[in-house]
Wavefront OBJ file of the C-alpha trace (Angstrom):
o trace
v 11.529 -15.516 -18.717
v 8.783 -13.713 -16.829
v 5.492 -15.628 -16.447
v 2.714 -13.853 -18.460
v 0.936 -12.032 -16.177
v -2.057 -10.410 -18.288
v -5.188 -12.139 -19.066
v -6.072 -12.902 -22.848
v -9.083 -13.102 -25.429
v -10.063 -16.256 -23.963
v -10.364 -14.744 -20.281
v -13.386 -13.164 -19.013
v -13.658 -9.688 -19.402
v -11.653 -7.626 -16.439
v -13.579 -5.097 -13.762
v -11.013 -2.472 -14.931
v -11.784 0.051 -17.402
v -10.286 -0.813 -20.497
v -8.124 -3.259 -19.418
v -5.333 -4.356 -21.323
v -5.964 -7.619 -22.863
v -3.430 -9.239 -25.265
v -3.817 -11.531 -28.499
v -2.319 -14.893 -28.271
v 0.171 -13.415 -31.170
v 1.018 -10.218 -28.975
v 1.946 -12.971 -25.969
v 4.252 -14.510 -27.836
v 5.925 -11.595 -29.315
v 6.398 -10.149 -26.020
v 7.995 -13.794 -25.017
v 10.163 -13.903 -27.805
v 11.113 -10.296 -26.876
v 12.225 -11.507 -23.414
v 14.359 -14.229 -24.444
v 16.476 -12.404 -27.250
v 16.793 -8.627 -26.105
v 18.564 -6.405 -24.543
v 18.176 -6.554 -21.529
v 17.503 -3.855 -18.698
v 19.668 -3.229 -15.553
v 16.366 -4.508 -13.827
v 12.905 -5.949 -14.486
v 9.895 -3.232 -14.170
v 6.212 -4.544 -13.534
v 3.444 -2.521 -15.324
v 0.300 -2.637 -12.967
v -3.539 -0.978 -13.821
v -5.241 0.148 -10.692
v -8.485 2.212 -9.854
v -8.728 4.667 -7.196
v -11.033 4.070 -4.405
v -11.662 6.467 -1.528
v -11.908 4.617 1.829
v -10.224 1.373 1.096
v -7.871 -0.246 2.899
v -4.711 -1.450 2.049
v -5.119 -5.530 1.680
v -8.563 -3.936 -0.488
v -5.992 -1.528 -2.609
v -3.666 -4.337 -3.277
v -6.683 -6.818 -4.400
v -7.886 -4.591 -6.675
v -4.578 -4.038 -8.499
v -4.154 -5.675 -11.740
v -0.672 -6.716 -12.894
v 0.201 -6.404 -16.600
v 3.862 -7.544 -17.288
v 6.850 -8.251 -15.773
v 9.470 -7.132 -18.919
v 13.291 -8.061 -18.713
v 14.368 -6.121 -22.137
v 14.318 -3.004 -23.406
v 11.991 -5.100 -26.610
v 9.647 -6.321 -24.096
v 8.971 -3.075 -22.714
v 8.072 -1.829 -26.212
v 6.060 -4.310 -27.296
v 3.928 -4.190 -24.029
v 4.053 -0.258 -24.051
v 2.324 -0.172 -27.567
v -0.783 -2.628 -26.985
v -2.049 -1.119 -23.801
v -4.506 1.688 -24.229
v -2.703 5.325 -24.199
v -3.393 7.393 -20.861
v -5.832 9.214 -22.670
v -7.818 6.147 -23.555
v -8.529 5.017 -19.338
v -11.075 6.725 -17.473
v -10.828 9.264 -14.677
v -9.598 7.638 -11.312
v -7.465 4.701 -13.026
v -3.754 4.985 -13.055
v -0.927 3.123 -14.498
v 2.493 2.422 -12.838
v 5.512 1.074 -13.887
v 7.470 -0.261 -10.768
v 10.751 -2.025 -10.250
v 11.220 -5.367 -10.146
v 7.851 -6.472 -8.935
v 6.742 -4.269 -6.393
v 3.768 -3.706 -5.752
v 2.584 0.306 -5.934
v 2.159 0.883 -2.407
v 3.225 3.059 0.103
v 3.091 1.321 3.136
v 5.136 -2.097 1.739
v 8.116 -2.161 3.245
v 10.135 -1.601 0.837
v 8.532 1.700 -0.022
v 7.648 2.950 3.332
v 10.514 5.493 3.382
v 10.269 6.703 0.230
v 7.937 9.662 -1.550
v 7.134 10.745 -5.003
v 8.322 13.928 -6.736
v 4.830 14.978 -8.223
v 3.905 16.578 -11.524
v 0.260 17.621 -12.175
v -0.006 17.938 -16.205
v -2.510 19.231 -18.793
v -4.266 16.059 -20.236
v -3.469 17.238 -24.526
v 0.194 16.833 -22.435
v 0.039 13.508 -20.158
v 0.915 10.819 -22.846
v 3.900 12.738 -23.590
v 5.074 13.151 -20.524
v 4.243 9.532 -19.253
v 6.411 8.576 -22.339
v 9.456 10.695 -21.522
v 9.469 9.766 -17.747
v 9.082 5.743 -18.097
v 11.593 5.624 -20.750
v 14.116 8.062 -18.291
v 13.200 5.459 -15.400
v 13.887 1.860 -17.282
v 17.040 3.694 -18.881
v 18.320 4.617 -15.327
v 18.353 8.289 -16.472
v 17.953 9.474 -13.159
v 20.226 7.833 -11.097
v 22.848 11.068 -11.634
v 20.032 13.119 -10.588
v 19.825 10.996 -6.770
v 22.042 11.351 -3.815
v 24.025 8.556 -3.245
v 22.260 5.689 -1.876
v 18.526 6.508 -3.403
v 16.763 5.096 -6.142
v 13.949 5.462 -8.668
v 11.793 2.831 -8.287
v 8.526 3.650 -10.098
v 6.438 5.713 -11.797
v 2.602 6.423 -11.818
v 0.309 8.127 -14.245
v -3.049 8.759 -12.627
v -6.241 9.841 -14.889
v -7.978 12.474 -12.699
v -11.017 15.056 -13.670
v -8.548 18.091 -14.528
v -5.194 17.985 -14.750
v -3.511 14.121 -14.390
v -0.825 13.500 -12.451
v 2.480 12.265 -13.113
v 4.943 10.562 -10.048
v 8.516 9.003 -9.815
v 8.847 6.972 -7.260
v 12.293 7.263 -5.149
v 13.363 4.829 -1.816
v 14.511 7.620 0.574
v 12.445 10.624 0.994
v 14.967 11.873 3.863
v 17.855 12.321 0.173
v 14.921 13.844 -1.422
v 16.456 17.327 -0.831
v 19.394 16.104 -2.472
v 18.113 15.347 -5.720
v 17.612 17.409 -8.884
v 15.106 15.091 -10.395
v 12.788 18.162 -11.194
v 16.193 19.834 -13.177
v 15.886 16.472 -14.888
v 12.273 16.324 -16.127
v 12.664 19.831 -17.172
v 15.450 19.020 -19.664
v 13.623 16.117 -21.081
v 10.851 18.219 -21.592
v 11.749 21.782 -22.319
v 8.240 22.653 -23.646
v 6.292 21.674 -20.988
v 4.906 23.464 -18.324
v 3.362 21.782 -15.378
v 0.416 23.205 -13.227
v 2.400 21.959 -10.459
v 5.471 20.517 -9.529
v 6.136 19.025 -5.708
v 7.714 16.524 -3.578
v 5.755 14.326 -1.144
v 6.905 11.603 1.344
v 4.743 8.708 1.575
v 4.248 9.135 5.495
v 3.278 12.408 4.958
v 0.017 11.587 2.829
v -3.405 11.893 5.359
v -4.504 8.434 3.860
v -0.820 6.614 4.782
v -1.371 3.492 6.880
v -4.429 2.489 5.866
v -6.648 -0.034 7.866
l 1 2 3 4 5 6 7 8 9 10 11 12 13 14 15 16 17 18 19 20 21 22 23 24 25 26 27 28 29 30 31 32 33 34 35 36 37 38 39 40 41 42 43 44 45 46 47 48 49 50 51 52 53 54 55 56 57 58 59 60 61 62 63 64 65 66 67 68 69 70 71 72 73 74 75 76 77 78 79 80 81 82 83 84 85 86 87 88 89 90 91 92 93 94 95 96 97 98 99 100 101 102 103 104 105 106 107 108 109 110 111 112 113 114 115 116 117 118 119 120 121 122 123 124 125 126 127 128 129 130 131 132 133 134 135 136 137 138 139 140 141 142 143 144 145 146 147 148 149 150 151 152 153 154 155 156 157 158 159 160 161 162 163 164 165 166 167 168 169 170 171 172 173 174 175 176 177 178 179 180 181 182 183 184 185 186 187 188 189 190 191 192 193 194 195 196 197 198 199 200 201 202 203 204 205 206 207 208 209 210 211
């Protein structure tokens, strides 16, 4: 069972907007959730974060908050519906979904390689999209959409002043060319249209590496 990793009613209050913070009764639904579920083919970690221009890395990672660790497909829900919609966190504060329990960050090492195919969405359309795309990711819905020997391995929503921004994470930017993720999103979500729609490896980004 995964440790509870989200402060509750009884903790102080967290720097992060809106922070999710769980009843005692929500904590142990979500534990009860973990032990009799269905489980998924892997554990994803639900992190908060803030954008801040100019920090470094060890800074970035400090300032990350980690939800949940959930195991089932139950836990997922029940963690999904008592944190605050996209549209509920302020500008500059993103959520990600990661596998296992890596940490959202391009320069750990086992993320270095990889990019993010990028989708910049109208805000009346982020929750929807965020919805689609984490439910595609824990079901493994993309993995016939990869070349062979890449991987989704997260997914961000960032809140920004216009349009927010949607990511999936993959391991191998070099197989990027290979994929037809984009083909993927489009079927999941026929009546969308994005303001933009690009691939970008991490290595690639002017603030990569750091310091």
């Amino acid at each position: 069972m995964a440790a509870i990793q989200c402060e509750t009613k009884d903790d102080p209050p967290s720097e992060l907007s809106k922070s999710p913070v769980f009843s005692n009764e929500t904590v142990k639904n979500i534990k009860e959730h973990e032990n009799s579920g269905i489980p998924l083919q892997t554990p994803w970690t639900f992190w908060l974060d803030k954008a801040i221009s100019g920090t470094t890395t060890e800074e970035y990672k400090a300032n990350l908050k980690k939800i949940y660790t959930v195991n089932t497909v139950q836990s997922f829900w029940a963690v999904f519906n008592n944190i605050p919609n996209p549209s509920e966190i302020q500008i500059r504060y993103s959520y990600h979904l990661m596998r296992e329990e890596r940490y959202p960050l391009w320069e750990e090492p086992i993320n270095q390689r990889g990019g993010t195919w990028r989708l910049k969405c109208h805000k009346s359309e982020t929750s929807i999209v965020w919805k689609e795309v984490v439910l595609a990711a824990i079901g493994e819905q993309f993995s016939e959409n990869l070349a062979e020997g890449d991987e989704v391995c997260g997914v961000t929503v960032s809140i920004r002043e216009r349009d927010d921004l949607v990511q999936i994470w993959n391991e191998n930017a070099a197989l990027a060319s290979k994929a037809t993720i984009l083909d993927k999103i489009h079927k999941l979500l026929p009546e969308i249209e994005f303001a933009a729609e690009f691939y970008k490896p991490h290595q690639s980004h002017h603030a990569y590496g750091r310091h």
